[in-house]
C-alpha positions as CSV (number, residue, x, y, z in Angstrom):
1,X,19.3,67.4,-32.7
2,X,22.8,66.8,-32.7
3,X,25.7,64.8,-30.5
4,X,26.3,68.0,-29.2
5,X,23.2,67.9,-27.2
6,X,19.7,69.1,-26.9
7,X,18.7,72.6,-26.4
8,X,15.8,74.7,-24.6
9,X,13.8,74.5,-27.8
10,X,13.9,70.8,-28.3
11,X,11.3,70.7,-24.9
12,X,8.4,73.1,-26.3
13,X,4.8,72.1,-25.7
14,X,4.6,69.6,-28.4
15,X,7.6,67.7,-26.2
16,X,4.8,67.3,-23.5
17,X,2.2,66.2,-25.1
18,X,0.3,62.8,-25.0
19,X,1.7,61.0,-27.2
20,X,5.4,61.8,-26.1
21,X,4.5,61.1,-22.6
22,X,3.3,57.7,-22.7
23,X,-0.5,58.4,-23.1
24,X,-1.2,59.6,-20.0
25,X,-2.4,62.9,-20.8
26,X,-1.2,66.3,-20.2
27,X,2.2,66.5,-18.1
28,X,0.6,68.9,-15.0
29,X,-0.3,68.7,-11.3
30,X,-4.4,68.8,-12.2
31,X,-3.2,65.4,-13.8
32,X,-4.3,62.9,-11.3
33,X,-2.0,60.2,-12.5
34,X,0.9,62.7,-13.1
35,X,0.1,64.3,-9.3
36,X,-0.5,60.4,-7.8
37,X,3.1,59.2,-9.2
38,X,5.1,62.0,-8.0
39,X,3.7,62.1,-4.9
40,X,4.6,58.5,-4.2
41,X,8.0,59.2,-5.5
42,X,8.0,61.8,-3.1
43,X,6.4,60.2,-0.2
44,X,9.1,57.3,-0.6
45,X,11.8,59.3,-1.1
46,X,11.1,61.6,2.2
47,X,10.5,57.9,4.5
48,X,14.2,56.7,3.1
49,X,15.9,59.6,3.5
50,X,13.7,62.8,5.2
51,X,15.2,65.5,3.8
52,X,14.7,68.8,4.4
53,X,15.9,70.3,1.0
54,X,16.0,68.9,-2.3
55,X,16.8,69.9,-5.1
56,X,15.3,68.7,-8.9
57,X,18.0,69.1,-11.8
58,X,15.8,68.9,-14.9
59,X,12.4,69.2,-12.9
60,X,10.8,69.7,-16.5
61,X,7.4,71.1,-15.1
62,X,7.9,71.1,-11.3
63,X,5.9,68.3,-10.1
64,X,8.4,66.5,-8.1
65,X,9.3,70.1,-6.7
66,X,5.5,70.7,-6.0
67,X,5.1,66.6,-4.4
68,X,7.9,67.8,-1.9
69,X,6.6,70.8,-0.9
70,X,2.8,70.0,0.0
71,X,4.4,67.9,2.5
72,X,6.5,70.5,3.9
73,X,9.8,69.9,2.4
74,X,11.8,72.8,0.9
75,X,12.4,72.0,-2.9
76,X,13.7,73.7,-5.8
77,X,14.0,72.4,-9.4
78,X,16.1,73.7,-12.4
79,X,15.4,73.0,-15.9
80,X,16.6,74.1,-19.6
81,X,13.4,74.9,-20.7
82,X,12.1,78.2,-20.2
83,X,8.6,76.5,-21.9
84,X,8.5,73.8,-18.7
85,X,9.4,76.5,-16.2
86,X,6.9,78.9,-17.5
87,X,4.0,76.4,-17.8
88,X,4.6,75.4,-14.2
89,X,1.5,75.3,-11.6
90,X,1.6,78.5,-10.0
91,X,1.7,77.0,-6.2
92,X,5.5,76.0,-7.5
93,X,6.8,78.0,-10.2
94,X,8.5,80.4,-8.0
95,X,10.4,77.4,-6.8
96,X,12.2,77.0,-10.3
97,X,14.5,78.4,-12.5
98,X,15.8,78.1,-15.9
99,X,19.4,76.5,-16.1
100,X,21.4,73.5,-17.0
101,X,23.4,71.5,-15.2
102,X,26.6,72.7,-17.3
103,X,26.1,75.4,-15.1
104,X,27.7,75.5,-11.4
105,X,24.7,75.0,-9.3
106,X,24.2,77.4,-5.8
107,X,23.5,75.9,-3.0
108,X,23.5,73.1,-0.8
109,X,21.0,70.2,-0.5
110,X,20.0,66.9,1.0
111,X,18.9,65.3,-1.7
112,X,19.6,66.4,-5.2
113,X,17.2,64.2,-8.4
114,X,18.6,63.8,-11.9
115,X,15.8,61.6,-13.4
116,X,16.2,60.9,-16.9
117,X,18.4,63.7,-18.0
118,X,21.7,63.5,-18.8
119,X,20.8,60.7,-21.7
120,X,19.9,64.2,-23.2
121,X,23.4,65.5,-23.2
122,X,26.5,65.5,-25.2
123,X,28.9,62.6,-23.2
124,X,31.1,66.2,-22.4
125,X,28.6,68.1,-20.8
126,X,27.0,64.9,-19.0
127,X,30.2,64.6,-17.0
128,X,30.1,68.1,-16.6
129,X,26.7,67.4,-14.9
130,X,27.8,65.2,-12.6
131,X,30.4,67.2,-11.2
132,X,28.0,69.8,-10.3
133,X,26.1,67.6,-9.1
134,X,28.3,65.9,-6.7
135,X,29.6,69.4,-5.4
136,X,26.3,70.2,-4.1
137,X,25.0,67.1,-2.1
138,X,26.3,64.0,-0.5
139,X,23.5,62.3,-2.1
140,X,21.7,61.8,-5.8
141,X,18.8,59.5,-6.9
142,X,19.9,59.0,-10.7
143,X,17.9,57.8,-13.3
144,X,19.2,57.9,-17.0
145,X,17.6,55.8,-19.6
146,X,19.9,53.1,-21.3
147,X,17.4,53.1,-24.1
148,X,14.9,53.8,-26.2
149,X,16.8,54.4,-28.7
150,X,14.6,55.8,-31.3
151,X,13.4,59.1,-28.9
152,X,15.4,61.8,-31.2
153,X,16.5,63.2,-28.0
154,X,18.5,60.5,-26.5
155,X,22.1,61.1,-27.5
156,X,24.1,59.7,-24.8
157,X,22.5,56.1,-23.3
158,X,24.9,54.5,-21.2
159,X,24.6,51.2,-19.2
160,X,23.7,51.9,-15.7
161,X,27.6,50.4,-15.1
162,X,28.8,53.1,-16.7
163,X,27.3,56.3,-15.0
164,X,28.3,53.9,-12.0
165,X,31.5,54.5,-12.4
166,X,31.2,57.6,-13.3
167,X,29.8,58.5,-10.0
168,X,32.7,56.6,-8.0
169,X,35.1,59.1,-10.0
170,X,33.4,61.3,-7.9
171,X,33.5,59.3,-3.9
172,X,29.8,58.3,-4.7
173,X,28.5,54.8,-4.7
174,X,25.2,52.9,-5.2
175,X,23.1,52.3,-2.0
176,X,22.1,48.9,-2.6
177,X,19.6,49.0,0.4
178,X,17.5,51.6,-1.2
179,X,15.0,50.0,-3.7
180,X,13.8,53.4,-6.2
181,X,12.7,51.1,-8.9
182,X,9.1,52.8,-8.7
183,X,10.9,55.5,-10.5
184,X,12.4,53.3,-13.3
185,X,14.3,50.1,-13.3
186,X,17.5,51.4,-13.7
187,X,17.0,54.4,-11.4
188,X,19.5,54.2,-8.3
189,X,21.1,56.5,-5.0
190,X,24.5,57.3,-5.1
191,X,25.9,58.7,-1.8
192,X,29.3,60.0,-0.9
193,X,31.2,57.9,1.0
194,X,34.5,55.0,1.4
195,X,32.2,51.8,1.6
196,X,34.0,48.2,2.2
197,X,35.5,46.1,0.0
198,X,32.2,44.1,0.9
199,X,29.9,46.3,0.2
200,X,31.4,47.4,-2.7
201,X,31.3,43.6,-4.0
């Protein structure tokens, strides 16, 4: 691990274990509480916004990708582990594709996801990230740990004010009306746009 970022081999199998995870147990879709909290994510996420394609930058094993499209919704994930991709559920693995977000992305989508990833970067290829990102959608549910510190993994934790104004760079602000906080408590929506100075207050 370095400040130059992680790499595909620093989220092998022993990344998803147990232990790593929270206790949980194994990281899958025939996990019942893996399969019950993305599908809420999922089933919040389609009543705020109904998309009809998403797309999951650092979908890890596809399970937000597979909560979309039980219920109908065209979804794709990338991630930069070929060990995630390839351990996929088969219902959804056909749906994702090894990349990073350094990477221009193809495509257009309603909703693009970035939940707890770019902590993972270097600070460089993080803002890289975000302009991919933002090229692709008019609107991103962000969620990017400002700590845990000790995780090896975790290079680049910012303050949620920070990737903030990051994103406004970039035309896109916080929707304060959209509560995601099932996800994390620092997870948010940015969405393209010229809000007030009100709202922006």
């Amino acid at each position: 691990m370095s400040q130059d970022g992680t790499t595909s081999v620093d989220y092998g199998r022993d990344y998803y274990n147990e232990t790593h995870l929270g206790g949980h147990g194994d990281y899958s879709w025939d996990n019942q509480h893996w399969r019950d909290f993305f599908m809420s994510v999922a089933d919040r996420l389609i009543g705020a916004f109904n998309p009809s394609s998403v797309l999951d930058v650092g979908c890890a094993r596809g399970l937000l990708v597979q909560s979309f499209t039980v219920q109908g919704i065209e979804a794709w994930g990338l991630d930069i582990s070929a060990h995630a991709v390839d351990s996929a559920h088969e219902q959804v693995r056909d749906r994702l594709r090894v990349a990073s977000a350094t990477e221009p992305i193809e495509g257009r989508y309603d909703l693009v996801t970035c939940i707890e990833v770019l902590e993972h970067m270097s600070e460089a290829d993080a803002q890289l990230a975000i302009d991919h990102l933002t090229l692709i959608t008019d609107r991103v549910l962000f969620s990017s740990s400002p700590e845990d510190h000790d995780e090896p993994t975790h290079i680049n934790t910012n303050p949620g004010e920070a990737w903030a104004a990051w994103f406004a760079e970039r035309g896109f602000f916080r929707r304060v009306d959209v509560d995601v906080s099932m996800i994390a408590p620092w997870a948010v929506v940015f969405e393209r746009g010229k809000p007030t100075h009100h709202e922006l207050v």
